[in-house]
C-alpha positions as CSV (number, residue, x, y, z in Angstrom):
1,X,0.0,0.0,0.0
2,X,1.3,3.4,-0.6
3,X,1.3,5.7,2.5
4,X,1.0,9.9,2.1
5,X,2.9,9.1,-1.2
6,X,5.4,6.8,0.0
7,X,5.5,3.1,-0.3
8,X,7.6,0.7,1.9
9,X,10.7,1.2,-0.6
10,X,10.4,5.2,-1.1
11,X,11.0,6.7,2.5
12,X,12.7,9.9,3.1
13,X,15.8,11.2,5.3
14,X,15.3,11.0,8.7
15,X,14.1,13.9,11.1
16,X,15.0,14.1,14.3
17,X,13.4,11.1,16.7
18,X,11.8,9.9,13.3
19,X,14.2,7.9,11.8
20,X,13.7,6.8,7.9
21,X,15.8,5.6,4.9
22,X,17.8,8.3,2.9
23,X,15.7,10.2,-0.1
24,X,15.1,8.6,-3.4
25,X,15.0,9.8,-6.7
26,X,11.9,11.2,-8.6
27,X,9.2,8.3,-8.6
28,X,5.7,7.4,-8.1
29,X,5.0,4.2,-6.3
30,X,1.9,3.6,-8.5
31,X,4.1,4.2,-11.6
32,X,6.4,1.5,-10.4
33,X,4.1,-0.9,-9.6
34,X,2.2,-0.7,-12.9
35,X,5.1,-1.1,-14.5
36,X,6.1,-4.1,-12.4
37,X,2.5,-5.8,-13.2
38,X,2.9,-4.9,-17.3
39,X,6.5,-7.0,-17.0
40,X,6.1,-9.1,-14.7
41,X,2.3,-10.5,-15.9
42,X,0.8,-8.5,-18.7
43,X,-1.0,-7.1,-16.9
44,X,-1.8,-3.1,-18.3
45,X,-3.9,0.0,-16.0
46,X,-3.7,3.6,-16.3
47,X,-2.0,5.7,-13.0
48,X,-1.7,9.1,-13.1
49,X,1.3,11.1,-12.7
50,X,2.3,13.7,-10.4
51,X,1.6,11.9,-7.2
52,X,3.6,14.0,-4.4
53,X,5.3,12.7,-2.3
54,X,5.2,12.6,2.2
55,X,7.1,14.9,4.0
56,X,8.2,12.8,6.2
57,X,8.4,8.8,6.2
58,X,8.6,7.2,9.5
59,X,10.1,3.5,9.9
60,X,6.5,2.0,11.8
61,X,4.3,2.9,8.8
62,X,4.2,-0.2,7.1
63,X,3.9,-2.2,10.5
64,X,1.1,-0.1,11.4
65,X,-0.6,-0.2,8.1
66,X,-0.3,-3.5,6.8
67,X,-1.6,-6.3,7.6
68,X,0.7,-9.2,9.6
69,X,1.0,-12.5,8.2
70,X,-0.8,-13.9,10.7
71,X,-3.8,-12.0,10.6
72,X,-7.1,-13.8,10.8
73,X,-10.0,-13.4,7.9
74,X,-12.2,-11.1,10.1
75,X,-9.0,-9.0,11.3
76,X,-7.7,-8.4,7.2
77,X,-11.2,-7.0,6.1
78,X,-11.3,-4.9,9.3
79,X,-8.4,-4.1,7.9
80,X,-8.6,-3.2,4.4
81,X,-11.9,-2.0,4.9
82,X,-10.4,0.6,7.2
83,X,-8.3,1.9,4.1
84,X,-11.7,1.8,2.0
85,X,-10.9,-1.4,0.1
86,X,-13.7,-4.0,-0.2
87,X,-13.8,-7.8,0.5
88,X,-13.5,-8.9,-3.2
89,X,-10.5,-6.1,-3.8
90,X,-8.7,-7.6,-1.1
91,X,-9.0,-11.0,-2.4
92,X,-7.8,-9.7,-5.8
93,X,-4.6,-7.5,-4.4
94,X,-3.8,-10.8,-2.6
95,X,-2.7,-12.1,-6.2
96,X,0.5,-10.4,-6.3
97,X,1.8,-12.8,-3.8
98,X,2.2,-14.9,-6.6
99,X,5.5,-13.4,-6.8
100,X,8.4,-12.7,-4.0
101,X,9.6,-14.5,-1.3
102,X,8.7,-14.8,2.4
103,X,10.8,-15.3,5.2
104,X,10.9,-18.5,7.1
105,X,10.2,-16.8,9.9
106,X,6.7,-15.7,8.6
107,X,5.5,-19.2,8.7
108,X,7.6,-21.3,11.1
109,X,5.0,-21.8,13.7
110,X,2.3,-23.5,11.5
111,X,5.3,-26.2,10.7
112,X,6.1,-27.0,14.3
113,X,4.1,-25.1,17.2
114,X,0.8,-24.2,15.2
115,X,-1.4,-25.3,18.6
116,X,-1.3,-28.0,21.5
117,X,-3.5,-30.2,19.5
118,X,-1.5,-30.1,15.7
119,X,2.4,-29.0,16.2
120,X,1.6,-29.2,12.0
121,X,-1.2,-26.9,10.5
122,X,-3.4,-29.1,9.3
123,X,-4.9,-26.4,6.5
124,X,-1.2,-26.7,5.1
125,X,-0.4,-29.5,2.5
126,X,1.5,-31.9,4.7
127,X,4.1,-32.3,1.6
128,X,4.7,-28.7,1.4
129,X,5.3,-28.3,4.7
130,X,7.7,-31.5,4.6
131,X,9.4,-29.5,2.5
132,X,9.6,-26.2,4.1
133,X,10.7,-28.5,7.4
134,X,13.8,-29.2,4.9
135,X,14.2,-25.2,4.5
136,X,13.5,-23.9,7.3
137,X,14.8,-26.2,10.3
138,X,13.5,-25.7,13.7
139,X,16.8,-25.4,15.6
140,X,18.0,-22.9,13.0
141,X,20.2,-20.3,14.6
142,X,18.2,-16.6,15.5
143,X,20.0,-14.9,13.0
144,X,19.6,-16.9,10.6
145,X,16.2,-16.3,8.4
146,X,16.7,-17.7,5.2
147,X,13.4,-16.8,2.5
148,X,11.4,-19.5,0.5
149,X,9.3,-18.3,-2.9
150,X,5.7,-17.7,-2.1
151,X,4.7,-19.3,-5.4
152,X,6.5,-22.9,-6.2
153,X,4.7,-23.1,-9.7
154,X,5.6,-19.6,-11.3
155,X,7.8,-17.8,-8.8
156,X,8.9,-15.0,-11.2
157,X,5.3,-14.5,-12.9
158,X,2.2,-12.1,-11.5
159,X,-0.6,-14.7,-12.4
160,X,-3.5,-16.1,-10.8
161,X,-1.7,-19.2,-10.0
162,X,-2.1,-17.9,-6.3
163,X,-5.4,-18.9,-6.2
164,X,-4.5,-22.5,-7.6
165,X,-2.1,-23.0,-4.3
166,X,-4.7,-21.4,-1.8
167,X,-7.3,-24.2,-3.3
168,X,-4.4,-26.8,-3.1
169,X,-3.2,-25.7,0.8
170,X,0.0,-24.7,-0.6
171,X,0.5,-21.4,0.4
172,X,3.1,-20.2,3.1
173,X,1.7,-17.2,5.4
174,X,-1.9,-18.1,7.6
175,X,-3.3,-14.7,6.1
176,X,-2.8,-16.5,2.2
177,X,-4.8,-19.4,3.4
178,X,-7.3,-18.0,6.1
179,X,-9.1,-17.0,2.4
180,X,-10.6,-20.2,2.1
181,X,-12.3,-19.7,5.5
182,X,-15.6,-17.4,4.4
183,X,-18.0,-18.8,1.6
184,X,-17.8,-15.2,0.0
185,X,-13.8,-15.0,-0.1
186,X,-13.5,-18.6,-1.0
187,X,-15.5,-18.6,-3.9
188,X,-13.8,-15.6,-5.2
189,X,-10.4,-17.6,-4.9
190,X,-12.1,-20.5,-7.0
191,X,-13.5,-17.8,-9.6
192,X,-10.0,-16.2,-9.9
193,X,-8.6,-19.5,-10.3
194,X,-11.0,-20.6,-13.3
195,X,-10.7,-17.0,-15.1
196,X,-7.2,-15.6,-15.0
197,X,-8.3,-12.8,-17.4
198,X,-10.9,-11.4,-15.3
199,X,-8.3,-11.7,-12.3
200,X,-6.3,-9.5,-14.0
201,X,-8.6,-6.6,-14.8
202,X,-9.9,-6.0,-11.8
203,X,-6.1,-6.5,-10.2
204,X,-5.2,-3.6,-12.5
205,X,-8.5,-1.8,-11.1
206,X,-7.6,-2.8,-7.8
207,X,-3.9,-1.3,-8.0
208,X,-5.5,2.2,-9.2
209,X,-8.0,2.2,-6.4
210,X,-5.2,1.3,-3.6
211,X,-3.0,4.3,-5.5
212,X,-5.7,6.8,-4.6
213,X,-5.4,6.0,-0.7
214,X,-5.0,8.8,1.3
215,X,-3.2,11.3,-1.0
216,X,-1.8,14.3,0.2
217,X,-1.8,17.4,-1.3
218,X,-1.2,21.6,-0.5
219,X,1.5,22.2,2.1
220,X,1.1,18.1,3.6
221,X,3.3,17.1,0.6
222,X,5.6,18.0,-1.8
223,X,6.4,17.4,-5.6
224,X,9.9,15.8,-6.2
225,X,11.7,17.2,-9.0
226,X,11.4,15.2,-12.2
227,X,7.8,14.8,-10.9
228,X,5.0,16.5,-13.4
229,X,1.4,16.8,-13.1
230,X,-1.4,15.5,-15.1
């Protein structure tokens, strides 16, 4: 999500007791991420340009804006509805985790502590976690957090292959697989699954409604150079 025109990756210098990562060049978040989705999956939308950018960035934002990996289905609508996002856009923006990686960290306690009754998820495929056991060992050292890929059959492709491993209990992080939880959200992972084209519109519709999150504009922000307006 982009935050007061900044996204996770485009943070400003620090102020003092706020600190942040060092200034970036000219950029708009949305820009980059369409540009990410063409490349990376086809998949074309419209942004506009001339987004400005936060003042300030602080280091908390994301923490305090996204939502955890192990959020619950009730908690991630609270939570996306809370940024004005419906159920069945959320469902949708979850696609792009058919791309990157996640930390083992992220999903270590549904291989070996997931409750009193089932040290094992039981909602996880028991040969993907088998082989996340083989990965991400349990007496691994603390600073040690090596990353898996979130998708095993297209890692390097935005597709709606997702939706295939949420139906299949192959996906990594509780909040991926907590989908299938709700009549409502689970059927939209089985339509997404079926129609990959009509996944990919309203992703790209998605994107541009997420890009028009709390903008800031007047004195709030300000317009990088190299930034123009349309």
């Amino acid at each position: 999500m982009n935050f007061k025109g900044c996204d996770a990756s485009i943070l400003l210098d620090s102020t003092p007791g706020s600190p942040a990562e060092k200034d970036n060049e000219a950029n708009n978040p949305s820009m980059r991420a369409r540009d990410s989705a063409s490349k990376l999956g086809g998949i074309h939308y419209a942004v506009q340009s001339g987004r400005r950018d936060g003042r300030v960035s602080l280091k908390d934002d994301p923490n305090r804006n996204l939502p955890p990996f192990f959020f619950n289905l009730q908690q991630l609508q609270k939570s996306f509805e809370r940024k004005g996002l419906s159920v069945e856009e959320m469902v949708t923006l979850f696609g792009a985790h058919s791309i990157g990686v996640s930390h083992c960290s992220s999903f270590t306690k549904r291989l070996y502590t997931f409750n009193a009754t089932n040290p094992q998820d039981p909602s996880m495929d028991p040969r993907l976690a088998n082989m996340l056991k083989s990965r991400c060992p349990s007496n691994a050292r603390s600073n040690v957090d090596p990353t898996v890929a979130q998708d095993f059959i297209t890692p390097n492709r935005l597709d709606n292959k997702y939706y295939q491993n949420v139906l299949n209990k192959r996906e990594l992080l509780t909040s991926d697989q907590c989908l299938m939880s709700s009549p409502r959200t689970a059927s939209l992972v089985r339509n997404y699954n079926q129609q990959g084209g009509v996944w990919a519109n309203k992703f790209g519709k998605a994107m541009v409604h997420m890009g028009s999150i709390e903008v800031l504009t007047g004195i709030q922000a300000y317009k990088k150079r190299g930034k123009t307006e349309q």
